[in-house]
N, C-alpha and C positions, 0 to 999 in steps of 0.2 A: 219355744221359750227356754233361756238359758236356767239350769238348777241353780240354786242359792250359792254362793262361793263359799268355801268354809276357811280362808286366808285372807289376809290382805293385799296380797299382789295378784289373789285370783278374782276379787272384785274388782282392784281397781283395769284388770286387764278385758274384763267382762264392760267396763265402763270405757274404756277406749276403745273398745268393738263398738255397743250402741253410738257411738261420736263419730265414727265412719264418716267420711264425707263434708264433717263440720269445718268451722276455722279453727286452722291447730293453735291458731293462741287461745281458744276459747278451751281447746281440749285439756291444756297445758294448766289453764287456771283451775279447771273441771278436775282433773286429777291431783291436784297439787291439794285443792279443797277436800275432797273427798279423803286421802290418806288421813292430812292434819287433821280432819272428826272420827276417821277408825281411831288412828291413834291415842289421840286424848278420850276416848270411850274406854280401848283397851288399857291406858293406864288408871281410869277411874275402876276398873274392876279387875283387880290383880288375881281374883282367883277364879275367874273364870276364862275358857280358851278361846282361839279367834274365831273359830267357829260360835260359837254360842254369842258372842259380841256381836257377830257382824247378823247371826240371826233377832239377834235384841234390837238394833238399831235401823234391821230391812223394815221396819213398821214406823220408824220417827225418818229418819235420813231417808229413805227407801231403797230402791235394789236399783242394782246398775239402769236397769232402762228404765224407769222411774227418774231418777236422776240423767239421766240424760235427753228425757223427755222436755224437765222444768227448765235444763240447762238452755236447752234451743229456744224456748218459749221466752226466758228472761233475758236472751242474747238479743233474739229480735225486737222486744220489748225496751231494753236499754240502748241497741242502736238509735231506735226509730226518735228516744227521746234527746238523746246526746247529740244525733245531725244536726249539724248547721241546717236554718232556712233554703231551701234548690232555691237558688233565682227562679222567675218568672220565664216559661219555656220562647224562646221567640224565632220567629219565622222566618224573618228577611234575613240575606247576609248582613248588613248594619247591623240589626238588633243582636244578634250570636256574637261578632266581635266587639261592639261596644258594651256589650253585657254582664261581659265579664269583671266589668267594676264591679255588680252587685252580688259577685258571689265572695263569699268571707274567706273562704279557701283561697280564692288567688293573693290575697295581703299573707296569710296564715303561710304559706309555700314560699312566697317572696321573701318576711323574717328569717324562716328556714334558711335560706340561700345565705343570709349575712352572716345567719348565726355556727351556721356549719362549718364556716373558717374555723373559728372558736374551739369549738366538739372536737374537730377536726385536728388538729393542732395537737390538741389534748388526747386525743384517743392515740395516735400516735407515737408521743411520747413516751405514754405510761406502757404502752404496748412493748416498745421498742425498749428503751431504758429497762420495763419491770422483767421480760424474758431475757433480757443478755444478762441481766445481774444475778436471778434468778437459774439460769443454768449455767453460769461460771461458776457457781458456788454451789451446784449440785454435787460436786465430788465431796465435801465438807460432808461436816452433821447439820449444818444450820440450810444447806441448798434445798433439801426435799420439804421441810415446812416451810420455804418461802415462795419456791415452787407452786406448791400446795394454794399459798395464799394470795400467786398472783391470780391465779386462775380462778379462784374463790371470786377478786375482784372485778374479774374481768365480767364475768357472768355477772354481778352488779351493776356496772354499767352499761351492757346490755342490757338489763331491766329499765335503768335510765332513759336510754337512749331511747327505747322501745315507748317510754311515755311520752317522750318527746315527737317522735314521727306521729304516736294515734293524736295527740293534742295538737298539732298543726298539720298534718300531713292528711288525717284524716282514718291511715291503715289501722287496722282492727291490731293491737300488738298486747301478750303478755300482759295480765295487772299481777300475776303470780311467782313468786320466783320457779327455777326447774324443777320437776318432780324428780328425786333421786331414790330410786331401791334402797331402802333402810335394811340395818341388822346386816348388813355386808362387813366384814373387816376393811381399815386402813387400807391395807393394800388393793383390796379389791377395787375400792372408790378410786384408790389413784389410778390404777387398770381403766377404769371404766371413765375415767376424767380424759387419758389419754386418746380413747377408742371411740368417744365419740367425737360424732362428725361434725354435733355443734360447736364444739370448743373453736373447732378451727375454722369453721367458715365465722365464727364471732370475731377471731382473731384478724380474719381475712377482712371483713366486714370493719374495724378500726385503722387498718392498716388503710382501704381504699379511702378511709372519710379525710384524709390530709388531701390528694390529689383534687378527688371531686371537691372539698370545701375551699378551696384555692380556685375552683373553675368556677360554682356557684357563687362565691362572694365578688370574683372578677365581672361573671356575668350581670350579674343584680347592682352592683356598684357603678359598671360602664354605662349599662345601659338605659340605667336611671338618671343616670349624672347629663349624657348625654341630652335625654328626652326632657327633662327641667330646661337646661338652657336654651335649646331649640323652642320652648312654649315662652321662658322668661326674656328673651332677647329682643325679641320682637316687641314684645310689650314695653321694654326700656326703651326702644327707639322709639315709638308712641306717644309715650309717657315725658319726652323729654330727657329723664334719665341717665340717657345715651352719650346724648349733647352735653350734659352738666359734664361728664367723664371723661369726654372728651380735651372738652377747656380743661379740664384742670389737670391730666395726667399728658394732654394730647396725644393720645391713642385711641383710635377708632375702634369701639365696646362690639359692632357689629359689621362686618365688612369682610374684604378679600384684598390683602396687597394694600393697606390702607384707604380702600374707598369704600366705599360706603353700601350698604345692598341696595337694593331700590326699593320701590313700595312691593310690589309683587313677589318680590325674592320673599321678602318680607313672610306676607301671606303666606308663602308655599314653606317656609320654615318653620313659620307654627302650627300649618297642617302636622307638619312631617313629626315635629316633635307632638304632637297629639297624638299620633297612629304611633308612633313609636313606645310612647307609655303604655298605650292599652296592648299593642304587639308583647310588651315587657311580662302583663300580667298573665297573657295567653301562655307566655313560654315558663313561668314561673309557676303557674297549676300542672303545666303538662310535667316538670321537674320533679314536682311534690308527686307528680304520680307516680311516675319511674322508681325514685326514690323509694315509695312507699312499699314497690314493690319488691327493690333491689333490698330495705330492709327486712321485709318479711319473708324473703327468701333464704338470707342469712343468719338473720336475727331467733328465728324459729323454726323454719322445717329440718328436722332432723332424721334421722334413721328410727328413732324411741316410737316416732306418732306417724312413719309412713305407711 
C-alpha cells in the first residue's frame, strides 16, 4: 500500500499508477478532477501546507486508490447507462447483414461521414492558417502569445472533436480538458507545450480530418445517392411515374441507350439498390470504428499517461 503523498503532483502521480491499465480518457478526466479539488481545498486554507491538506481531504475525496477504485466503478456504471440499445444478436447470414438497420450506431457513423467534410475543412484551416501566422510573427513581441494561443485553441477543439467521436462514434473520449503541472513558470509550460507528443499528433490528427473528410463525405454521399435511386427507379416505372416523364421531357427516366429495362432488370435493380443501402450502413459502422480508434489514438494517448 502506497504512504499518504504529502504534494500534489505526488497524489495525483500515485493516482495515475492506481489507473494503470484504465481508458486514458477516463485517466485524463481522473486527474484533471482530482488536481482542481487539491487545489481549490489548498486555496480554501492558506495557512496550512500540502501536506496537511491533502491529509485533511484523504478522509472526504480519499487517497489515490480510493479514488481510483470509485473512478472505475462509476466508468463502468455510466458506460453501461449511456450505451446505445446492442441490436438483437442474430444467427443466419441475412439476419447480421440486414440487422444492421437496428443498430443506432450505423445512422450515428453515417452523420459522421457527412459531417466530417465540415470539422474537416475547418480543422484544417485554422491549423494551417493559425500556425503560419502564428510562427511568421514569432520573431515580433506579439508571435510568442499568439503562438501560445494557437495552441491553447487547438487543444479546445480537441476537446470538441473528442465529444463529437464519443456522441456518435461511440469511443470512450476526454469530458475534461488536459491536466497540466501547475506552479511551473511561462516558460517552462511553453517547453512542455512544445515537448509534448500530444500537441502534435492533435495537430496531426486536424491536418488528416480534410483528406479523410473529403473521402467520408464522398463515400456516404455516392453511395447513398446511388442506393436511393436504384430502390426509387424501379418503383417510378411501376408506378407509372416513368411514363408520365417520359411524355413530357421524352427521355427514358429508367433504361440503357434509351430503351427501356425490362421487368426483371427491373427486380434485379431494386434488389441491388437494397443490398447496397444496408452494404452502406455496414461500411459506415466499420468507419465509426476505425475512426474512433484513429481518434483516440491521437486525440489522447500521450507520453503523460503511458
Amino acid at each position: 500500500m502506497n504512504s499518504l503523498p504529502r504534494t500534489i503532483p505526488e497524489y495525483l502521480e500515485q493516482l495515475r499508477r492506481a489507473l494503470a491499465g484504465a481508458d486514458l480518457a477516463m485517466i485524463q478526466d481522473a486527474l484533471y478532477d482530482a488536481e482542481e479539488y487539491l487545489r481549490s481545498e489548498l486555496a480554501e486554507h492558506p495557512g496550512r501546507s500540502e501536506a496537511e491538506v491533502i491529509a485533511a481531504v484523504a478522509s472526504s475525496y480519499g487517497a489515490p486508490d480510493e479514488v481510483a477504485d470509485i473512478y472505475r466503478d462509476t466508468e463502468a456504471t455510466v458506460q453501461t447507462a449511456l450505451r446505445s440499445p446492442a441490436p438483437r444478436p442474430r444467427r443466419s447470414l441475412a439476419g447480421r447483414f440486414f440487422g444492421v438497420a437496428a443498430d443506432p450506431r450505423s445512422y450515428a457513423s453515417l452523420f459522421y461521414m457527412v459531417l466530417a467534410l465540415a470539422t474537416g475543412i475547418f480543422y484544417f484551416t485554422w491549423v494551417v492558417a493559425g500556425f503560419s501566422i502564428s510562427a511568421g510573427l514569432s520573431v515580433t513581441i506579439v508571435g510568442i502569445p499568439l503562438l501560445i494561443l494557437f495552441f491553447g485553441s487547438v487543444r479546445v477543439l480537441s476537446l470538441v472533436e473528442g465529444r463529437i467521436v464519443e456522441v456518435m462514434l461511440g469511443e470512450r473520449m476526454p469530458r475534461r480538458p488536459l491536466y497540466s503541472a501547475r506552479g511551473r513558470s511561462i516558460w517552462q509550460r511553453i517547453v512542455d507545450m512544445f515537448t509534448d507528443p500530444r500537441t502534435w499528433s492533435t495537430l496531426l490528427y486536424m491536418l488528416l480530418m480534410l483528406p479523410l473528410g473529403v473521402v467520408y463525405f464522398t463515400l456516404a454521399v455516392s453511395l447513398l445517392a446511388v442506393g436511393v435511386s436504384f430502390v426509387l427507379a424501379p418503383l417510378a416505372v411501376w408506378t407509372g411515374l416513368a411514363e408520365e416523364w417520359a411524355e413530357h421531357s421524352d427521355v427514358v427516366l429508367v433504361g440503357i441507350n434509351g430503351v427501356g429495362l425490362q421487368a426483371w432488370e427491373l427486380v434485379l435493380m431494386l434488389l441491388a439498390g437494397v443490398v447496397l443501402l444496408f452494404a452502406t450502413l455496414h461500411l459506415a459502422r466499420a468507419i465509426g470504428r476505425g475512426h474512433g480508434l484513429l481518434a483516440k489514438h491521437l486525440l489522447v494517448k500521450t507520453a503523460q499517461y503511458s
